[in-house]
MIFI-112456 format. One line per field, with one value per residue (C-alpha): residue in one letter; residue number from 0; x, y, z. Coordinates in nm, 3 decimals, decimal comma, always signed. Each point is the difference from the previous one (the first is absolute). Example, Ala and Ser with C-alpha at 12.3 -4.5 7.8 and 13.67 -1.06 7.14 Angstrom:
// MIFI-112456
rest	c(A	S)
nr	c(0	1)
xx	c(+1,230	+0,137)
yy	c(-0,450	+0,344)
zz	c(+0,780	-0,066)
This chain:
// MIFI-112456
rest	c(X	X	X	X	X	X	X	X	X	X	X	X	X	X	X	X	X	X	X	X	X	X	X	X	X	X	X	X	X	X	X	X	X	X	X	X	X	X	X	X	X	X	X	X	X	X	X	X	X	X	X	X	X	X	X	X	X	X	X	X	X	X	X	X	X	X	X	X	X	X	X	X	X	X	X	X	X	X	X	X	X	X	X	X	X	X	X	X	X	X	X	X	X	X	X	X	X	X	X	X	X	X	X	X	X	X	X	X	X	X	X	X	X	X	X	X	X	X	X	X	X	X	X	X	X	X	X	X	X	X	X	X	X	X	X	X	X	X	X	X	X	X	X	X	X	X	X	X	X	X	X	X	X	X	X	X	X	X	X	X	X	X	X	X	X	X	X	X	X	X	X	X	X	X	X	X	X	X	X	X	X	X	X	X	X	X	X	X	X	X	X	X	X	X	X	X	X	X	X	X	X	X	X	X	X	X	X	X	X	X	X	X	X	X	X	X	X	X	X	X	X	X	X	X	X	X	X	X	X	X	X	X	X	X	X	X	X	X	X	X	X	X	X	X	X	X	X	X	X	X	X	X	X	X	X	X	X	X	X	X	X	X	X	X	X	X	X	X	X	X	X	X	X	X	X	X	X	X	X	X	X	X	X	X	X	X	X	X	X	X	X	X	X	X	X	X	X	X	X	X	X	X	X	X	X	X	X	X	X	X	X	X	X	X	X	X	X	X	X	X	X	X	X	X	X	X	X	X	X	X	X	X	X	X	X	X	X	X	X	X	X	X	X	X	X	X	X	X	X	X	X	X	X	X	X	X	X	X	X	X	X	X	X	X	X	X	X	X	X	X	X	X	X	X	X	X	X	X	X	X	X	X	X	X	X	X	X	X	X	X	X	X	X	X	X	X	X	X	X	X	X	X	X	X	X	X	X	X)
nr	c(0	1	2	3	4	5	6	7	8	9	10	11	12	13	14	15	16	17	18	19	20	21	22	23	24	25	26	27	28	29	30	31	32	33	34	35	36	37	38	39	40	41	42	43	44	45	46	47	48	49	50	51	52	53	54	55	56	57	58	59	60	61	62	63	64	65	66	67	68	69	70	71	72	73	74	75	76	77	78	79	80	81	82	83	84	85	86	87	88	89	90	91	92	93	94	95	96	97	98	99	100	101	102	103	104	105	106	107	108	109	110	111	112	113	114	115	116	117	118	119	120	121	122	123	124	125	126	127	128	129	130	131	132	133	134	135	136	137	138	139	140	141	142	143	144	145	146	147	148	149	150	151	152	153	154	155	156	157	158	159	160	161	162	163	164	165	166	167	168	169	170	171	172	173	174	175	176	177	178	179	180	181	182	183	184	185	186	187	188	189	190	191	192	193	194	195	196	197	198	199	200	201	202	203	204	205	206	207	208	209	210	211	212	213	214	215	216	217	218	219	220	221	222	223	224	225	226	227	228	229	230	231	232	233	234	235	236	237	238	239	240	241	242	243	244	245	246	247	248	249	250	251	252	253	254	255	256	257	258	259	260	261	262	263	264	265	266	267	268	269	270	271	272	273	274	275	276	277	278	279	280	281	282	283	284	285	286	287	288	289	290	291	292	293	294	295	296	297	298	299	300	301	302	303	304	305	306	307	308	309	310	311	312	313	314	315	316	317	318	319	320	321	322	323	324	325	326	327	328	329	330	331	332	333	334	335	336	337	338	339	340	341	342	343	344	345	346	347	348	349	350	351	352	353	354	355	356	357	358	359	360	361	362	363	364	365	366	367	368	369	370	371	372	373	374	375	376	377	378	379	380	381	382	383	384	385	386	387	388	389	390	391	392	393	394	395	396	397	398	399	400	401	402	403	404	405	406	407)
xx	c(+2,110	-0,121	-0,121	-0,275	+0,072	-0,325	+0,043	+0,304	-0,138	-0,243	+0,277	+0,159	-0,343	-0,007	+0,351	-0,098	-0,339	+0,139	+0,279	-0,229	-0,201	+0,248	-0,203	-0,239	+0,142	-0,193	-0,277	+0,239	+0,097	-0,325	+0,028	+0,407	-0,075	-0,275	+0,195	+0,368	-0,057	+0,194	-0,039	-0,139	+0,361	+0,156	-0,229	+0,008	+0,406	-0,043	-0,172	+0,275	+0,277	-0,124	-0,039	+0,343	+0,156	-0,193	+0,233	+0,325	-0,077	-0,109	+0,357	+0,231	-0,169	-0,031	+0,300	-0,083	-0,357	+0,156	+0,193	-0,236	-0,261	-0,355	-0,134	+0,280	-0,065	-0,312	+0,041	+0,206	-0,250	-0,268	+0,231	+0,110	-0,405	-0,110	+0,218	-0,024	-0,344	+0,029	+0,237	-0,281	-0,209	+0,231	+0,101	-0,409	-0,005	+0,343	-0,112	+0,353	+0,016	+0,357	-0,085	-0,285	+0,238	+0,278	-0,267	-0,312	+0,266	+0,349	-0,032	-0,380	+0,166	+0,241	-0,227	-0,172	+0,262	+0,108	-0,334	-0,102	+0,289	-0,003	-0,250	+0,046	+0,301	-0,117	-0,352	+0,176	+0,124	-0,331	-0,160	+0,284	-0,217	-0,202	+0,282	-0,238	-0,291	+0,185	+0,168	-0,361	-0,159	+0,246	-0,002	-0,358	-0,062	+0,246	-0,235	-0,333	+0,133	-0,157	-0,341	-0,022	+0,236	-0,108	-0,366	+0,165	+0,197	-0,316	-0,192	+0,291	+0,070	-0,359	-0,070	+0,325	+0,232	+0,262	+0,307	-0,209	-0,053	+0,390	+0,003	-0,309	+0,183	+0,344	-0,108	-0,230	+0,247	+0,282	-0,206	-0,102	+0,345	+0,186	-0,256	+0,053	+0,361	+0,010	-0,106	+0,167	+0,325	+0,105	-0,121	+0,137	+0,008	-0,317	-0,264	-0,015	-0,008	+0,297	+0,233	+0,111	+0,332	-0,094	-0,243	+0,240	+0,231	-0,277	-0,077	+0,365	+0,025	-0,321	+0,140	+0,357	+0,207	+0,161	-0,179	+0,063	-0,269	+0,273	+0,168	-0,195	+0,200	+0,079	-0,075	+0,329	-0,012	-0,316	+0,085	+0,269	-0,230	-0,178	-0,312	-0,015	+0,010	-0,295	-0,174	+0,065	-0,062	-0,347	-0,104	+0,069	-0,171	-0,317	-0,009	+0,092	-0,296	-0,249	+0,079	-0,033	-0,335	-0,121	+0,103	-0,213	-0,239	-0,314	+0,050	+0,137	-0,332	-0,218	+0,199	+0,009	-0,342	-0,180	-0,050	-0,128	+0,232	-0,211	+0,016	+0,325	+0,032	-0,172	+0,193	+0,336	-0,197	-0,022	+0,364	+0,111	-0,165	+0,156	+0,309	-0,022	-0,183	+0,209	+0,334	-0,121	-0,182	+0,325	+0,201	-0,205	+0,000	+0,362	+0,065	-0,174	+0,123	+0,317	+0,158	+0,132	-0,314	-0,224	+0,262	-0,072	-0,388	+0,038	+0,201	-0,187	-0,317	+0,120	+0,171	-0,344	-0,157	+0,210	-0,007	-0,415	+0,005	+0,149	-0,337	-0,282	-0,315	-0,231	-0,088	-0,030	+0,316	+0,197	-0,093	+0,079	+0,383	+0,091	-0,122	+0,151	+0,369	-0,074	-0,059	+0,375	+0,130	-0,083	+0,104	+0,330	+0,114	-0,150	+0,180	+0,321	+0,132	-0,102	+0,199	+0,253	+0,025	-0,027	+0,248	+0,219	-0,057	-0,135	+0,358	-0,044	-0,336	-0,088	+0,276	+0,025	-0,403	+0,135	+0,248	-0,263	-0,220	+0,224	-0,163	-0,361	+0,179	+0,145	-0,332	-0,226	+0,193	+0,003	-0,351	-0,200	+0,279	+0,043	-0,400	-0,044	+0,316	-0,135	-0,350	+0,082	+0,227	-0,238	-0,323	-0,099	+0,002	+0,060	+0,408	+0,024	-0,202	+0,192	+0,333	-0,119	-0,125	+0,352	+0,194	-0,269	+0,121	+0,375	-0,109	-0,158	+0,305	+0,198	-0,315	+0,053	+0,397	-0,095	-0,262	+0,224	+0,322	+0,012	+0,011	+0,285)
yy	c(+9,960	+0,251	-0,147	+0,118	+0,006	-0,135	-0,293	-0,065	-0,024	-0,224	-0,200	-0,002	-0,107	-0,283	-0,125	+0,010	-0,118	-0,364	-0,054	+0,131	-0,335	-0,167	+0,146	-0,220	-0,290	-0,116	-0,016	-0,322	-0,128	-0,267	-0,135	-0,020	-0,167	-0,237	-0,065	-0,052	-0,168	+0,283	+0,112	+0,446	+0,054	-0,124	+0,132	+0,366	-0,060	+0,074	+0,324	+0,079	-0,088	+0,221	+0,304	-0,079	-0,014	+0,337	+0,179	-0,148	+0,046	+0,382	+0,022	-0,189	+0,053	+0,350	+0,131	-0,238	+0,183	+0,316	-0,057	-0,203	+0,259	-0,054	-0,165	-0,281	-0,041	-0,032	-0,254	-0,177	-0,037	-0,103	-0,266	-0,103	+0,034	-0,242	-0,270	+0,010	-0,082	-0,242	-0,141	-0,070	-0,114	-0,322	+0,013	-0,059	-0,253	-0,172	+0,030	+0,143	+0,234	+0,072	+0,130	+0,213	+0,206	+0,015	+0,129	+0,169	+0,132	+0,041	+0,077	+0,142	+0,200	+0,170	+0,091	+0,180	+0,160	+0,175	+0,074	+0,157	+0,256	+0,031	+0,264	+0,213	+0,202	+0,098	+0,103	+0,239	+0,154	+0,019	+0,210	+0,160	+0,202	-0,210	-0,319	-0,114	-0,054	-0,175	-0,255	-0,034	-0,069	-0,297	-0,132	-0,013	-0,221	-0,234	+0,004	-0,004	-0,294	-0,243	+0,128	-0,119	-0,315	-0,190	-0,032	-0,051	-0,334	-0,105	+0,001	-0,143	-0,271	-0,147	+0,069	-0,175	-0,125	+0,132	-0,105	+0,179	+0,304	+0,066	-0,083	+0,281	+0,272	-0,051	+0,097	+0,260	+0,159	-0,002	+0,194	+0,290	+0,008	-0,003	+0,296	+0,166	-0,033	+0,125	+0,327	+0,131	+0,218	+0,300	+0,371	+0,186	+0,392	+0,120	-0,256	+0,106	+0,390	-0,021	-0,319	-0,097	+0,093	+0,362	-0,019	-0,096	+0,243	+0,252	-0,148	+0,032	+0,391	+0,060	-0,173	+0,172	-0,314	-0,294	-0,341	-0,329	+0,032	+0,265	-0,266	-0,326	-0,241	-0,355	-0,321	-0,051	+0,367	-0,027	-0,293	+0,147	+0,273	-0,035	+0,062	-0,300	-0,247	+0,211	-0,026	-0,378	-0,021	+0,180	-0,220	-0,304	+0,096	+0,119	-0,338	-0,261	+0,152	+0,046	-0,312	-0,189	+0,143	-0,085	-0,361	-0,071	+0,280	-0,299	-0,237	+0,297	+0,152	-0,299	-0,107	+0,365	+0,091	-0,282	+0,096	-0,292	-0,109	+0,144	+0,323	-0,049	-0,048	+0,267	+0,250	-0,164	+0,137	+0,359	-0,004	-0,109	+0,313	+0,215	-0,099	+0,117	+0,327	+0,067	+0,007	+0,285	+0,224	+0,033	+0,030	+0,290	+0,157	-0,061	+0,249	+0,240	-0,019	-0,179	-0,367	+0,022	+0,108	-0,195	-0,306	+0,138	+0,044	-0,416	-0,112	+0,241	-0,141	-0,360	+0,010	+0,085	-0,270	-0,282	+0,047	+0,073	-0,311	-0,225	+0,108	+0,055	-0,211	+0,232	-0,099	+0,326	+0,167	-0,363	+0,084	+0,338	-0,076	-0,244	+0,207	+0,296	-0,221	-0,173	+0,386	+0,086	-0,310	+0,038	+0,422	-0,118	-0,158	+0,266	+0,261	-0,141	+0,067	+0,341	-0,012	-0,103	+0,252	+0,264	-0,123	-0,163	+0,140	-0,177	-0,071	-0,363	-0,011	-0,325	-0,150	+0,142	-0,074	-0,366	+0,015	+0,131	-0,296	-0,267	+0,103	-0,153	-0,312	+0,019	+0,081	-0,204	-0,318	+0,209	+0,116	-0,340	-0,208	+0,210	+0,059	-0,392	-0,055	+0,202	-0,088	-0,350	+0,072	+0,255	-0,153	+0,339	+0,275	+0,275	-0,031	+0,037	+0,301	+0,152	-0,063	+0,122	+0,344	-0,002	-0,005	+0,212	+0,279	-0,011	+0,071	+0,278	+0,176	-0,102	+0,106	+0,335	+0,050	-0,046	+0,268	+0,231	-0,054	-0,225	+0,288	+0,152)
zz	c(+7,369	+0,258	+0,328	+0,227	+0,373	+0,105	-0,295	+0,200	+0,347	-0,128	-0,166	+0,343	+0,196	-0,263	+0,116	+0,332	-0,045	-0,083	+0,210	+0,293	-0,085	+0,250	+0,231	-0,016	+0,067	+0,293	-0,239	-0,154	+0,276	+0,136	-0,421	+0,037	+0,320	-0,100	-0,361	+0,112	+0,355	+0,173	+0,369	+0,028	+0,127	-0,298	-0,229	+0,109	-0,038	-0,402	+0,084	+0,273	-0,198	-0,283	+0,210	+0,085	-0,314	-0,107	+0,176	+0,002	-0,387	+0,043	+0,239	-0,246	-0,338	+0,075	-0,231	-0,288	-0,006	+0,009	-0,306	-0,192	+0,027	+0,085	-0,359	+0,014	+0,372	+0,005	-0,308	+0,261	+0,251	-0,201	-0,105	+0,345	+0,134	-0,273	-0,006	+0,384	-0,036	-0,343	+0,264	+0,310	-0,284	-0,037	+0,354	+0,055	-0,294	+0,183	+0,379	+0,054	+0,285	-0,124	-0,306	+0,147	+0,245	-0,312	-0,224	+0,159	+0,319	-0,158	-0,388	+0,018	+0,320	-0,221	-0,239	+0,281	+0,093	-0,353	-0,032	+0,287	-0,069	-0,352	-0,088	+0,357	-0,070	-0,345	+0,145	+0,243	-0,326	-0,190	+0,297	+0,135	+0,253	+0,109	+0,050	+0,343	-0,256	-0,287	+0,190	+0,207	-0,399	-0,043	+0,354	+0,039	-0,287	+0,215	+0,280	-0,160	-0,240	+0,206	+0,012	-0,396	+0,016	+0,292	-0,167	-0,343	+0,155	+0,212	-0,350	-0,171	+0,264	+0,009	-0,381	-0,142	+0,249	+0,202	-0,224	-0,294	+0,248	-0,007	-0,365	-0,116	+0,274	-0,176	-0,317	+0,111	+0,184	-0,229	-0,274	+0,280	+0,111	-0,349	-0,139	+0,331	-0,014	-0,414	+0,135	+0,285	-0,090	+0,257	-0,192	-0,235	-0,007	-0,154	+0,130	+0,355	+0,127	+0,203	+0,056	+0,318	+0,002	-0,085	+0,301	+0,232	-0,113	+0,071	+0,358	+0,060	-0,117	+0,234	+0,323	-0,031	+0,089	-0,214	+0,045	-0,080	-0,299	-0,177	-0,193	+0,146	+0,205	-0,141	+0,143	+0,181	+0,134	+0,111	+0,207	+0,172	+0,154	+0,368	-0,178	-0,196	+0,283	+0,205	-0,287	-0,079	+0,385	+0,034	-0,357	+0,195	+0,294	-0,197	-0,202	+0,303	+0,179	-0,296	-0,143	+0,274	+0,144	-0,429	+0,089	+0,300	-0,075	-0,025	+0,264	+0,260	-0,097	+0,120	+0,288	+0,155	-0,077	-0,114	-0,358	-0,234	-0,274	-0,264	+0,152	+0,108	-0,439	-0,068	+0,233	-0,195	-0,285	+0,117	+0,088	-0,354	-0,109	+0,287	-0,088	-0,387	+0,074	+0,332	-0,300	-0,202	+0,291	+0,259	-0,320	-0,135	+0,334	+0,065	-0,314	+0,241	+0,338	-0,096	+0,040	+0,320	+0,188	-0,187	+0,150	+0,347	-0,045	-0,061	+0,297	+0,245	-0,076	-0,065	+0,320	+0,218	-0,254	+0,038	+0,383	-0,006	-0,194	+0,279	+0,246	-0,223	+0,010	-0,205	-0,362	-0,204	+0,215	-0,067	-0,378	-0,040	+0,170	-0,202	-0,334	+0,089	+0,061	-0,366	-0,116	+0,184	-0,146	-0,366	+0,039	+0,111	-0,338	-0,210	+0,179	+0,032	-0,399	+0,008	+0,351	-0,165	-0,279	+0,271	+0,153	-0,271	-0,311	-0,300	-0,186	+0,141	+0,196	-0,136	+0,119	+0,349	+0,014	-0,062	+0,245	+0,285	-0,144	+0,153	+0,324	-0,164	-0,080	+0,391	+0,150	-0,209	+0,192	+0,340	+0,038	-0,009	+0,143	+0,304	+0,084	-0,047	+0,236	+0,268	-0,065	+0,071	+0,309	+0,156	-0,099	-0,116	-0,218	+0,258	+0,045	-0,353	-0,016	+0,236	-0,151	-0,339	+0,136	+0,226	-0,313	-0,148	+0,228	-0,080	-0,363	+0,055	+0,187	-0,267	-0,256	+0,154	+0,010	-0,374	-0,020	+0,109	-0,075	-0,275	-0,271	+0,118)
């Protein structure tokens, strides 16, 4: 059967639509408290432990998704997503906070992780120039995912229960992610103008030089270059920071400028949205002024952010920071595939794009854990802040050794 390219991104959104549920998680987490007698630290473990496990599973399941392809992949995830959440379901039912970190954090985590990567690579190859874009179509789904699940639970929670919450979102999910997965394939000649490895042979004949995206690197080779550690580096960096302003974004709000917890909810609101639309706009402009600068544009401004953050006492300018960082934040995952591919070459990009992913898994634990540390040793936000934008600045040296020189 022919398939249509924009049938497939929408395929791919609806992959990413579900497993970007997990992100909201906090909107569980006063009903897992209240239901299982567990303390907010050990609560938000589940959702820690399952960013975690998304990407040791992108690093180390990497290969396997390469040769499965993305149909059976995907099939894999949605099998992995569900049962992690049939799984909380009778962890609820059981009050056993073990079985809610093995199955909401470690098996519902590597469903996340084979997700998240399944559908990018063959996206890249459905609009081959305009990669920035197609992996920004996937990844945005990720991010706006939450806007559409957390009211689904909070309905779900007070109408039926919570244990019947994870029950009604496992099935649910399984059928988008199964009819999803049953129709991405990479293209065939004839159903796009030009495939990708015909456009990068062209890009190639234009610049006058041999690159990387010639043949396409593998996985292994592509971890023995420079450039894959600045780039794993500068992912890190991006996430520690963003994630970590996302997890204090409400009550740093109200203590630094006296906001009100409802509109410290409804600017949490705002940034949800941000964060989807901020994946496909610095993606689509990335195909325009290129990876690497688009990388710099981030840390330059997130640097003078981060630091203006520290010092500000006005509402609107306090606002418009932290939404422009969430904006950064959710560009920096969108780009980073098509990064990749410039870099790399598609002959294993979803593996390497796993492999890069470990550094989610890494700074999903970093981010909140070091703000809270210092938060509780300073008494403040503003060391913190500082740090972030410090190590803010190294990326964007390094974002700019690989502007330049990371082509040749």
């Amino acid at each position: 059967m022919k398939r249509n390219r924009w049938l497939t991104a929408l395929a791919a959104v609806g992959i990413h639509m579900s497993i970007g549920s997990v992100y909201a998680w906090s909107v569980l987490t006063r009903p897992v408290m209240e239901t299982m007698g567990l303390s907010l630290s050990w609560a938000t473990w589940a959702f820690s432990i399952a960013i975690l496990f998304l990407g040791l599973s992108a690093g180390f399941l990497g290969p396997l998704v390469e040769r499965l392809g993305p149909s059976r992949s995907g099939m894999v995830s949605a099998v992995f997503f569900s049962t992690g959440l049939l799984g909380t379901a009778a962890a609820v039912h059981c009050q056993s906070a073990f079985l809610l970190y093995l199955f909401y954090g470690a098996i519902g985590g590597i469903g996340l992780g084979t997700g998240y990567i399944t559908p990018v690579s063959t996206l890249v190859k459905w609009f081959p120039r305009h990669r920035g874009f197609a992996t920004g179509l996937a990844i945005m789904g990720f991010g706006f995912a939450a806007l559409i699940a957390g009211p689904a639970m909070r309905y779900l929670v007070d109408r039926f229960g919570l244990t019947e919450n994870f029950l009604i979102l496992a099935a649910a999910y399984a059928l988008v992610m199964i009819l999803s997965a049953s129709y991405i394939r990479p293209p065939r000649k004839g159903e796009i103008p030009m495939l990708l490895e015909e456009v990068l042979e062209e890009e190639i004949r234009k610049d006058g030089e041999k690159t990387a995206q010639a043949k396409g690197l593998t996985r292994k080779e592509a971890m023995h270059t420079w450039k894959w550690y600045v780039l794993w580096w500068i992912f890190f960096t991006n996430i520690t920071c963003g994630i970590g302003l996302l997890a204090v974004a409400s009550p740093m709000a109200q203590e630094i400028i006296g906001m009100s917890a409802a509109e410290a909810a409804s600017l949490v609101g705002i940034i949800g949205i941000v964060n989807g639309a901020g994946r496909i706009l610095w993606a689509s402009v990335s195909d325009w002024i290129g990876r690497g600068v688009t990388y710099m544009i981030f840390f330059a401004f997130e640097v003078f952010a981060f630091y203006a953050l520290a010092h500000v006492s006005d509402a609107l300018l306090f606002e418009m920071l932290v939404l422009a960082v969430i904006s950064c934040y959710g560009g920096g995952f969108s780009c980073m595939p098509a990064f990749l591919s410039d870099l790399f070459g598609v002959k294993q990009l979803a593996s390497i794009h796993g492999s890069i992913l470990t550094a989610w898994g890494m700074a999903g634990v970093a981010g909140p854990l070091l703000l809270s540390f210092m938060k509780e040793t300073t008494g403040g936000y503003a060391a913190t802040l500082h740090l972030f934008s410090a190590m803010l600045a190294v990326a964007f040296a390094l974002s700019w050794v690989l502007a330049w020189k990371g082509r040749k």
